[in-house]
LUMLOMI-511948 format. One line per field, with one value per residue (C-alpha): residue number from 1; x, z, y negated. Coordinates in nm, 2 decimals, decimal comma. Example, Ala and Ser with C-alpha at 12.3 -4.5 7.8 and 13.67 -1.06 7.14 Angstrom:
BEGIN
i: 1|2
px: 1,23|1,37
pz: 0,78|0,71
py: 0,45|0,11
//
This chain:
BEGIN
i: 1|2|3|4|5|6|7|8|9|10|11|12|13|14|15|16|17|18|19|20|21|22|23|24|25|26|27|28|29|30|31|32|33|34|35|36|37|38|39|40|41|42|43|44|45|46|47|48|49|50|51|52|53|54|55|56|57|58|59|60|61|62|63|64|65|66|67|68|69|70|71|72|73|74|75|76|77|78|79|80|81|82|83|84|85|86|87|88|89|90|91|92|93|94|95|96|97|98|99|100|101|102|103|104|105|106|107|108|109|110|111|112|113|114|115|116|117|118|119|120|121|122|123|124|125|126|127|128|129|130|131|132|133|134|135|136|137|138|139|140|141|142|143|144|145|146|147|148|149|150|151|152|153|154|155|156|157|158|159|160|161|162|163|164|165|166|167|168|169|170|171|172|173|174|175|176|177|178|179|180|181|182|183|184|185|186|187|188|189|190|191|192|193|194|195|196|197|198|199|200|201|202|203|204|205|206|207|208|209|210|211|212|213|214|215|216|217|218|219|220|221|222|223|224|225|226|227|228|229|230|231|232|233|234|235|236|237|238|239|240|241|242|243|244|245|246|247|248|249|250|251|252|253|254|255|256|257|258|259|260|261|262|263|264|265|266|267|268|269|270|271|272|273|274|275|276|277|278|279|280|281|282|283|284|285|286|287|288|289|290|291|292|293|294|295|296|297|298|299|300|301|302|303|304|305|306|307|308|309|310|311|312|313|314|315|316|317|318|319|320|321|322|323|324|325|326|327|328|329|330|331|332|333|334|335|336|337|338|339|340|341|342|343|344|345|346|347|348|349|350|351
px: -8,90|-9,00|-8,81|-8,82|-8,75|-8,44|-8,28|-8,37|-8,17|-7,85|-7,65|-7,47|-7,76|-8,01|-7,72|-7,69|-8,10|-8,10|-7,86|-8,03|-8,33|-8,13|-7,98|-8,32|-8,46|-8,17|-8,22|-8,57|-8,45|-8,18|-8,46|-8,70|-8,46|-8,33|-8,73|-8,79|-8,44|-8,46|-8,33|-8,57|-8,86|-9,01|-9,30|-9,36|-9,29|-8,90|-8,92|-9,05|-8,76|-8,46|-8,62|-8,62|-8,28|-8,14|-8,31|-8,15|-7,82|-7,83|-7,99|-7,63|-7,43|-7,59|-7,62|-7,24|-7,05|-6,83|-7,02|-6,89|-7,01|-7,11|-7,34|-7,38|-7,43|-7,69|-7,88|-7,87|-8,01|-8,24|-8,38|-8,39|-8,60|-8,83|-8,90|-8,94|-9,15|-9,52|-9,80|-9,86|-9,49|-9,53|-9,84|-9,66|-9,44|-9,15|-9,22|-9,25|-8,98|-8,75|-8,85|-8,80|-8,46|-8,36|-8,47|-8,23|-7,97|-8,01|-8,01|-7,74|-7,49|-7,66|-7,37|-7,08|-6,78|-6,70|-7,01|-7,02|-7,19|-7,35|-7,54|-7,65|-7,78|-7,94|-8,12|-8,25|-8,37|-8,58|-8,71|-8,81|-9,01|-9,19|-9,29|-9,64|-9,80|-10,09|-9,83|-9,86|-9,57|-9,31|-9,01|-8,71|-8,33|-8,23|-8,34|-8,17|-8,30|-8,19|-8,16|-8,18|-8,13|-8,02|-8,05|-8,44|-8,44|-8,26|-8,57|-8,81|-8,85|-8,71|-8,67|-8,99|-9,17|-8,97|-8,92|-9,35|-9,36|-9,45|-9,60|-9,90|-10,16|-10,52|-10,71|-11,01|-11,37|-11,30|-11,18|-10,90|-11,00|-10,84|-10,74|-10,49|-10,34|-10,32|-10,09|-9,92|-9,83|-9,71|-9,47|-9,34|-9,27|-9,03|-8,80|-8,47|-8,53|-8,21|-8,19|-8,52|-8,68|-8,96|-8,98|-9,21|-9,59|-9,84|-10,12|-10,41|-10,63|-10,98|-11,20|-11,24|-11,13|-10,82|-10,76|-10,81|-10,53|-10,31|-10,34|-10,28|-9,98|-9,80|-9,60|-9,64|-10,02|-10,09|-10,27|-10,37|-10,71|-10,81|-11,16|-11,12|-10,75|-10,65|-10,41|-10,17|-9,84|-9,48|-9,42|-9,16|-9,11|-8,82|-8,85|-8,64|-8,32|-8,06|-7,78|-7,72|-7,55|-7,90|-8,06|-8,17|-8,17|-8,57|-8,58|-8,37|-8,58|-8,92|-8,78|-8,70|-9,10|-9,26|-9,02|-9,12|-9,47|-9,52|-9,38|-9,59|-9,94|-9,79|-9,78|-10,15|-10,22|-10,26|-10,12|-9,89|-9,73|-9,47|-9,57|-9,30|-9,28|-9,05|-9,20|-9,08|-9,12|-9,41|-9,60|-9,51|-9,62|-9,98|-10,00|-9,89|-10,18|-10,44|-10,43|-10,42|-10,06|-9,86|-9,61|-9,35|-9,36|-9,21|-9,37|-9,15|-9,33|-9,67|-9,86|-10,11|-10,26|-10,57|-10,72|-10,53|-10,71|-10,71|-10,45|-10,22|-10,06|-9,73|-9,41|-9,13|-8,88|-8,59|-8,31|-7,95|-7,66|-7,57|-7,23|-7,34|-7,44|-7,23|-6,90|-6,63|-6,30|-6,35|-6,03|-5,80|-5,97|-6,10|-5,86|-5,92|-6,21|-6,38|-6,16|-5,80|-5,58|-5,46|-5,40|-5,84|-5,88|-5,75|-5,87|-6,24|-6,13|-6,07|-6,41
pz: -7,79|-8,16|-8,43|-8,48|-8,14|-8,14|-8,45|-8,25|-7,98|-8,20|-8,15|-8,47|-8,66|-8,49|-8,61|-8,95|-9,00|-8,87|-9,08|-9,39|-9,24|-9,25|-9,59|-9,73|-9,54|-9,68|-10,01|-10,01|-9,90|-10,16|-10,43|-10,30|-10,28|-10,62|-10,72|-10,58|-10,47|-10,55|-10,92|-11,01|-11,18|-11,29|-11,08|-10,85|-10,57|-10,70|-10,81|-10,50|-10,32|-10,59|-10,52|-10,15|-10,16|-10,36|-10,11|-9,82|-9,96|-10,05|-9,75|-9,53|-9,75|-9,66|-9,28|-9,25|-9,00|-9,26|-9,62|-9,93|-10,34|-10,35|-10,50|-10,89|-11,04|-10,77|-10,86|-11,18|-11,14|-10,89|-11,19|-11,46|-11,18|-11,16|-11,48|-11,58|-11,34|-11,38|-11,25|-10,91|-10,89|-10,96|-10,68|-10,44|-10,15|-10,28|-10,59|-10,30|-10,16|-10,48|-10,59|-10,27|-10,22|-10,51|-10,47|-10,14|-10,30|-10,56|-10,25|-10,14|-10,42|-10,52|-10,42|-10,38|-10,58|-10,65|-10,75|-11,09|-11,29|-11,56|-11,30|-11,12|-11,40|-11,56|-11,21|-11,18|-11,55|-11,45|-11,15|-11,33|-11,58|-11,33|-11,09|-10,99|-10,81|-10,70|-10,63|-10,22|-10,05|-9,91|-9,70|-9,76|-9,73|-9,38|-9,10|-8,77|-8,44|-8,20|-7,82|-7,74|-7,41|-7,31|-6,94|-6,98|-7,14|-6,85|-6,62|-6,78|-6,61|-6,88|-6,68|-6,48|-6,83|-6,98|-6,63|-6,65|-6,95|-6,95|-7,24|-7,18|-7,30|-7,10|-7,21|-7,13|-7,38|-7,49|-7,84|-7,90|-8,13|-8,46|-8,36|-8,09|-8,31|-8,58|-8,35|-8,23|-8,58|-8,68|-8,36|-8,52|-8,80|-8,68|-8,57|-8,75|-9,14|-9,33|-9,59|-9,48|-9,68|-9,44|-9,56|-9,28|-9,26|-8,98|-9,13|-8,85|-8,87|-8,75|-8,96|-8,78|-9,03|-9,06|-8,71|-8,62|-8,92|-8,73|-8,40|-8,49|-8,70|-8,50|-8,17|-7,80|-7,86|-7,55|-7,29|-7,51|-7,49|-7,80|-7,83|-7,66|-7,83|-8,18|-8,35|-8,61|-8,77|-8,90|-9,27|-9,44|-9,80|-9,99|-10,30|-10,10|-10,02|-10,28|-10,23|-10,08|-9,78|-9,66|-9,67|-9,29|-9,31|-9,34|-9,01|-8,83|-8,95|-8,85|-8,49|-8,45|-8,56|-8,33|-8,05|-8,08|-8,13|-7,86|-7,62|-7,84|-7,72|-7,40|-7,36|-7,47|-7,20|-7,44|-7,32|-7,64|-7,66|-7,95|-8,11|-8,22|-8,61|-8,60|-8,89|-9,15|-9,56|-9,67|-9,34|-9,42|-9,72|-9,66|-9,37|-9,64|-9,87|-9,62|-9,49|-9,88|-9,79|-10,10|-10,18|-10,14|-9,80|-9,52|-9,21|-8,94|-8,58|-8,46|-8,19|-7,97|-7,83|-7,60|-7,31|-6,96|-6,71|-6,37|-6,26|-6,47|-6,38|-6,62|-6,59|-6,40|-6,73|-6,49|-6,72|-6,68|-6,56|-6,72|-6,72|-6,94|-7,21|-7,26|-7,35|-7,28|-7,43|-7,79|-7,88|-7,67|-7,76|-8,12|-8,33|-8,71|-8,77|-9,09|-9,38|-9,31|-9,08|-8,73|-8,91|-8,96|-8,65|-8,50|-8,75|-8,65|-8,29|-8,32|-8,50
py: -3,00|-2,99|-3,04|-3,37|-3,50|-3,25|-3,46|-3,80|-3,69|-3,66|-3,97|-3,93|-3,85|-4,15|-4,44|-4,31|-4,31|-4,66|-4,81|-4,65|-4,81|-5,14|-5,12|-5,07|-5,37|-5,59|-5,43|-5,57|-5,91|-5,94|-5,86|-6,08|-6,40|-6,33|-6,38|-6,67|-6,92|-7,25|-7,25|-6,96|-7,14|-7,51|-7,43|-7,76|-7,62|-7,56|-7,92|-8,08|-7,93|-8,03|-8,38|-8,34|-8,22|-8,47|-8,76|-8,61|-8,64|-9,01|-9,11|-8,92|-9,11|-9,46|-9,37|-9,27|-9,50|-9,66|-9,64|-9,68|-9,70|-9,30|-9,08|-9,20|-8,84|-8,71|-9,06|-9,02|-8,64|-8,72|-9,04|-8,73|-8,54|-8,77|-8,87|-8,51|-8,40|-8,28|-8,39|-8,22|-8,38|-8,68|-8,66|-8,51|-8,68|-8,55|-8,78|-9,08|-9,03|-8,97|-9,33|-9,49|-9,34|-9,47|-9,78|-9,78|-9,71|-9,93|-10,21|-10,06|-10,09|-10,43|-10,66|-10,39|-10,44|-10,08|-9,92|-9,73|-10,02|-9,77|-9,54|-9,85|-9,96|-9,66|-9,62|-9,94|-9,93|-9,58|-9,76|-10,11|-9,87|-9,61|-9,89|-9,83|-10,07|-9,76|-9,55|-9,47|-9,65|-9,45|-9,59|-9,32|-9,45|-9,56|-9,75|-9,85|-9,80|-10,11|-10,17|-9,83|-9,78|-9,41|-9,44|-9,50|-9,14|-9,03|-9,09|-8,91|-8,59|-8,36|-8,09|-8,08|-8,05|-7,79|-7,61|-7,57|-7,42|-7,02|-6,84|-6,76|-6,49|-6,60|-6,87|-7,01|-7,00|-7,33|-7,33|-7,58|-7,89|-7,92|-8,28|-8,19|-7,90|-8,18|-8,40|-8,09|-8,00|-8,36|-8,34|-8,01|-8,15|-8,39|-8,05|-8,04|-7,95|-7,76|-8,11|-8,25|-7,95|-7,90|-7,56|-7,46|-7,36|-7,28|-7,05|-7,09|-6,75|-6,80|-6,59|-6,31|-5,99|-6,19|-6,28|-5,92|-5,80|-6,05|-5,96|-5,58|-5,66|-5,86|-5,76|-5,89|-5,95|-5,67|-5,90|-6,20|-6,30|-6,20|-6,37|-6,70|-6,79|-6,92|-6,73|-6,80|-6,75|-6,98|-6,89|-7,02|-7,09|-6,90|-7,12|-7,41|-7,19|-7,24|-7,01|-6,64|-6,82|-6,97|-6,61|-6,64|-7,08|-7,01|-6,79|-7,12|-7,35|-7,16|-7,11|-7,48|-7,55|-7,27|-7,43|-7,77|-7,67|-7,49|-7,81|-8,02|-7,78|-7,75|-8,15|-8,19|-7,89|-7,58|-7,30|-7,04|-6,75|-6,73|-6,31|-6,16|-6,03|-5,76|-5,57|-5,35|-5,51|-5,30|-5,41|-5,79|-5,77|-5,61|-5,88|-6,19|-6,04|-5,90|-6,32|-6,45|-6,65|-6,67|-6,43|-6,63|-6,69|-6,49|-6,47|-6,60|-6,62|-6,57|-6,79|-6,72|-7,06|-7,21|-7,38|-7,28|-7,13|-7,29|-7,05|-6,80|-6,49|-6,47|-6,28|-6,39|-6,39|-6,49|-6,66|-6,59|-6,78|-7,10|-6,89|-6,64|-6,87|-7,13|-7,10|-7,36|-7,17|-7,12|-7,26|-7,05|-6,71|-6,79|-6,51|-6,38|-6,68|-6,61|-6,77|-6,91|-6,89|-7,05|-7,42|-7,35|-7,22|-7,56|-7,79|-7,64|-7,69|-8,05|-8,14
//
């Protein structure tokens, strides 16, 4: 046994070498973050997100249960925003949406008794002078969904669909159209968003160099049809996360895509494979520049996808016990929760 495999074989020795490993990897993301969080520039990509986070606010407070006059300062902002904003802004769908938010709330507070009469007004005066009758129409704010009926979603065979599901790594020659990834992508986009940021991106790779940089980078692509699948990878941007407490929100938010993705492909009858990015920094990084994505994204998940075969071989991947995962008796064994004391502990218990 050589040297180095003797000093791998000390316990002690092993755990303190991988959390060095670990602080450096944090160390890198603490740097990175502080480049690029969402008050670090005026670039428009930092604006479209203020915008989009701002609209996402006003539209919870019109949707709660029992709504009231609210939200007078974030208008007011969200107004300034706007009418500050450059150009690749103001042609954005952020822009769209700031306007049209505001124009709901305006409705909103139109005939309410207790609204703050100077921020209704000094809205309504930024929206009677930006009106733009070529301006794209955009219908942000609220909207009710009637006679639902929630036993009719109780037929659909739910589980059947999810139950068929495998990821898969052979695919057959034919080369998946851009219009079904197209539709696959719009039904990703409807996942769950941290404040309707839609932070997410898929970053198709079919020229071949970069295709091949992909494959090799990535983990999990052993036994993917290489030439016959299209391959890509969930990036997310780190300009939309605001504070150190949303360091991983972009990792969430990428997982809730690729998920919904992949059932999206799977219901148009394209087979994936989620790859797993497990890399160290300095590999991301040659990976973001080897495929030209900006530096400001992180690379999340990578996907295999194609045509099915006629018949698959795939690995069992038996799941465990409902038992194992779900846990009914949080608020008899919850002890020391984060911040507070037993009064928090049952005050979280009873939300």
């Amino acid at each position: 046994m050589n040297l180095k495999n003797k000093l791998k074989s000390v316990d002690s020795l092993r755990q303190f070498v991988k959390r060095i490993k670990i602080h450096r990897e944090y160390f890198y993301d603490a740097r990175f973050m502080s480049s690029h969080l969402l008050d670090g520039g005026r670039a428009s990509s930092h604006e479209q997100y203020r915008i989009m986070l701002r609209v996402h606010s006003l539209e919870k407070g019109m949707a709660y249960r029992a709504p009231r006059s609210f939200g007078a300062t974030k208008a007011i902002a969200l107004a300034m925003m706007l009418e500050n904003a450059g150009m690749d802004t103001r042609a954005s769908t952020a822009y769209r949406m700031g306007e049209s938010v505001l124009r709901a709330w305006v409705s909103f507070h139109a005939e309410r008794d207790d609204r703050n009469q100077d921020a209704y007004e000094t809205v309504q005066r930024f929206l009677d002078e930006s009106d733009d009758p070529d301006v794209e129409w955009c219908e942000a704010g609220v909207k009710t969904i009637a006679d639902r009926d929630p036993g009719a979603w109780a037929e659909l065979p739910f589980d059947e669909f999810v139950a068929s599901r495998h990821s898969t790594r052979r695919y057959s020659g034919a080369k998946v159209a851009d219009e079904i990834l197209d539709e696959a992508v719009h039904l990703a986009m409807l996942s769950p968003s941290a404040c309707n940021r839609q932070m997410v991106r898929l970053h198709v790779i079919d020229d071949p160099k970069g295709k091949r940089i992909l494959y090799d980078t990535l983990h999990g692509t052993g036994g993917v049809d290489y030439d016959t699948c299209r391959i890509g990878l969930v990036t997310y941007d780190s300009r939309s996360l605001e504070f150190y407490g949303e360091r991983n929100q972009g990792y969430l938010n990428a997982g809730l895509f690729a998920m919904t993705l992949v059932y999206a492909l799977h219901w148009k009858g394209i087979g994936a494979c989620l790859l797993q990015f497990g890399n160290t920094a300095a590999e991301e990084r040659a990976l973001i520049r080897g495929l030209g994505i900006p530096e400001y994204e992180r690379a999340a998940v990578g996907i295999s996808f194609g045509h099915l075969e006629p018949s698959d071989v795939v690995p069992a991947s038996v799941r465990r016990n409902v038992t194992e995962v779900l846990r009914r008796d949080a608020s008899n064994s919850v002890s020391g929760v984060g911040r507070g004391d037993e009064a928090s502990v049952a005050r979280t218990s009873a939300s």
